[in-house]
C-alpha positions in Angstrom: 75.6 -94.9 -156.3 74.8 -96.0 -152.8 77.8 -98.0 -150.8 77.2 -100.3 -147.8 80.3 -100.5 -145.9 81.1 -103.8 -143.8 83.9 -102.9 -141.3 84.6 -103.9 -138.1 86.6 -105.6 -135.7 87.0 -108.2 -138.6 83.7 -108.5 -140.7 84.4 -112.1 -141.2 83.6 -113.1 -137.5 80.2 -113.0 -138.6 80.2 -114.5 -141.8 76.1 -115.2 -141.8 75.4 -111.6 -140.9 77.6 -110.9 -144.0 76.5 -112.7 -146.6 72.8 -111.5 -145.5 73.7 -107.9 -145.9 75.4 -108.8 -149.5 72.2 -110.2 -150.6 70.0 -108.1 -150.4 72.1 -105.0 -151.1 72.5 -107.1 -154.8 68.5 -106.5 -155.0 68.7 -103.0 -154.2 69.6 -100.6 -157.3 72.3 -98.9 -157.8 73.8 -100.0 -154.6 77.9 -101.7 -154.3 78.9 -103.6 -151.2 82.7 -102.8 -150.0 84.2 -104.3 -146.8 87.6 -104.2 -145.1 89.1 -107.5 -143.6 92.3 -108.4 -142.4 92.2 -111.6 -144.7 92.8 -113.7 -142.0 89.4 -115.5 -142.1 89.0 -116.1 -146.1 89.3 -119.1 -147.9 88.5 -120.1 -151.5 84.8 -120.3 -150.7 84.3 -117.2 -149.3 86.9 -115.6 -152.0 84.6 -117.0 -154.6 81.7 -116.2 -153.4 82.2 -112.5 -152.7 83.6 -112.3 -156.4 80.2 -113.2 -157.5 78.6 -111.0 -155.4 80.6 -107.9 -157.0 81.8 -107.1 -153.2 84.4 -104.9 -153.4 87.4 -106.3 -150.8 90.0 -104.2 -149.2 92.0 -106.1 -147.1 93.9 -104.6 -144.9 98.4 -104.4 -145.4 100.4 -102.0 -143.2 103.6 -103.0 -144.9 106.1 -105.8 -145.2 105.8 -108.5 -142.7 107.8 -107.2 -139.8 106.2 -103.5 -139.9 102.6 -105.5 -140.4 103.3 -108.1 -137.6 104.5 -105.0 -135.2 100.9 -104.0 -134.7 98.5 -106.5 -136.5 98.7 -109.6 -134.0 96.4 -112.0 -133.2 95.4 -112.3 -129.5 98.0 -114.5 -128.3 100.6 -112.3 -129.8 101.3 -113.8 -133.4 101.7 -111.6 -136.5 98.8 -111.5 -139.1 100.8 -110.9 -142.6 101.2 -114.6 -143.7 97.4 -114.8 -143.3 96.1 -111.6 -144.4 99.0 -112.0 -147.7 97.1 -115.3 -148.6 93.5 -113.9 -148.1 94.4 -111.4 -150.4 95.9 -113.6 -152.8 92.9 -115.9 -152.7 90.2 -112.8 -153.5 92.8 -111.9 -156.3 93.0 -115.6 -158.1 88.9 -115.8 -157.2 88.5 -112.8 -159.9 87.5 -110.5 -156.7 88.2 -106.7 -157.4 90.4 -106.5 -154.2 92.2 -103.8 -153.0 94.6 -102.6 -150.2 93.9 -100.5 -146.9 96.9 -99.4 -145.0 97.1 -97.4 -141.7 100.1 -94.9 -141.5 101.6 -94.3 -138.0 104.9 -94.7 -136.4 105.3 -97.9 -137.7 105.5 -97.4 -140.9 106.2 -93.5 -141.5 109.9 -94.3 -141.9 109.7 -97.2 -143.9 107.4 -95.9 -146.4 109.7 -97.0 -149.4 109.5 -100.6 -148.5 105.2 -100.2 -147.6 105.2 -98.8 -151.7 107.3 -101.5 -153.1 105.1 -104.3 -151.3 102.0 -102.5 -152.7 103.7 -102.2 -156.7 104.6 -106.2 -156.0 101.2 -107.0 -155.4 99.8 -104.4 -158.2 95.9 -104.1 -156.6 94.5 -101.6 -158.5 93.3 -99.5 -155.3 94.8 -98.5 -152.0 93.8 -96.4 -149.0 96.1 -94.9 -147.5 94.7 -93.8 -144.0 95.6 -91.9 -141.2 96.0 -93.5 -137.9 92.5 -94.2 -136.0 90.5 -92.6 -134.1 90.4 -94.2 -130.3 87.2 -92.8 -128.9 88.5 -89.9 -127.2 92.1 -91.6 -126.2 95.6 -90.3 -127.2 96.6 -93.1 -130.5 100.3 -94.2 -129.6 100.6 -94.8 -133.1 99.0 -91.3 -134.3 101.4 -89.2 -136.2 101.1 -85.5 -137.1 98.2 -84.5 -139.3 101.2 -82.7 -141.5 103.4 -85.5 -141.6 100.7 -87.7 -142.8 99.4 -85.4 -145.9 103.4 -85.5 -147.2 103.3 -88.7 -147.0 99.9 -89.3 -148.6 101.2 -86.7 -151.3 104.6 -88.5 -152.3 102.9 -91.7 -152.3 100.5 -90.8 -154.7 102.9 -89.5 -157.0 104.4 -92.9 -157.1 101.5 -95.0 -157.2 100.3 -92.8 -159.9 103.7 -93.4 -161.8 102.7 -97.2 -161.6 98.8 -96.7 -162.9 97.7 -97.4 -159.2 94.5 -95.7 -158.3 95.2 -94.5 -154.0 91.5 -93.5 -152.9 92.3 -91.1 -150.5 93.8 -88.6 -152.9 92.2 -89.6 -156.2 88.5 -89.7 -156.3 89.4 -85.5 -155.4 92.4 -85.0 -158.4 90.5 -86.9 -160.8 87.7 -84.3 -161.6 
């Protein structure tokens, strides 16, 4: 099965561009559209609409809201969770198949506990668990080390498992 990814920045900025890739990938065979927002920028409309279009939507959840709000902000300095908890919310009610992307760094790597508990609360039936990002060449403040990262990934897929939650990074590689 083909994938077309829509990442960004935040793929909703463009919202014209999007629903113009969506359509035509549903006239191509054998072809699923995924994209990863912060959830800021949806509303019922657009949560409706990419539940018809089969779009799978990973929005993206570091953690509870002071561990998200420490490094998700908005450009004047305001933390994202509120919004990016409701966009969520609104592709789950819409009948979207929604999941939840998560960035581990120094953030989070000591609150991991509390980042699992949020995820079991909100029960989405896939999560990425990701290591911090790549920064073109640059140092990441946020990085932690590559060993760190695959115990983490490790315990939390034992628990998630536990729960019947499906964590992409680790599972589409157990499973067969």
């Amino acid at each position: 099965k083909r994938t077309v990814n829509l990442t960004g920045g935040e793929p909703l900025m463009n919202i014209k561009t999007i629903k113009y890739i969506i359509d035509r990938a549903k006239n191509m065979p054998n072809t699923r559209t995924v994209m990863f927002t912060n959830g800021v920028l949806v509303t019922k409309e657009l949560a409706d609409y990419f539940a018809k279009a089969g779009t799978l939507m990973l929005v993206s959840l570091d953690g509870p809201k002071d561990i998200h709000d420490s490094v998700r902000i908005t450009k004047d300095g305001r933390g994202t969770f509120d919004a990016s908890l409701r966009g969520y919310e609104l592709l789950r009610d819409a009948g979207c198949n929604v999941g939840v992307s998560s960035v581990t760094g120094i953030h989070n790597v000591n609150r991991m506990n509390e980042v699992s508990d949020l995820f079991l609360n909100l029960e989405p039936p896939s999560i990425g668990l990701n290591f911090g990002h790549y920064l073109l060449g640059k140092e990441n403040p946020t990085a932690i080390p590559m060993g760190k990262f695959g115990e983490i990934l490790t315990n939390f897929y034992k628990k998630m498992r536990e729960n019947n939650i499906f964590v992409e990074n680790i599972s589409r590689f157990i499973t067969p």
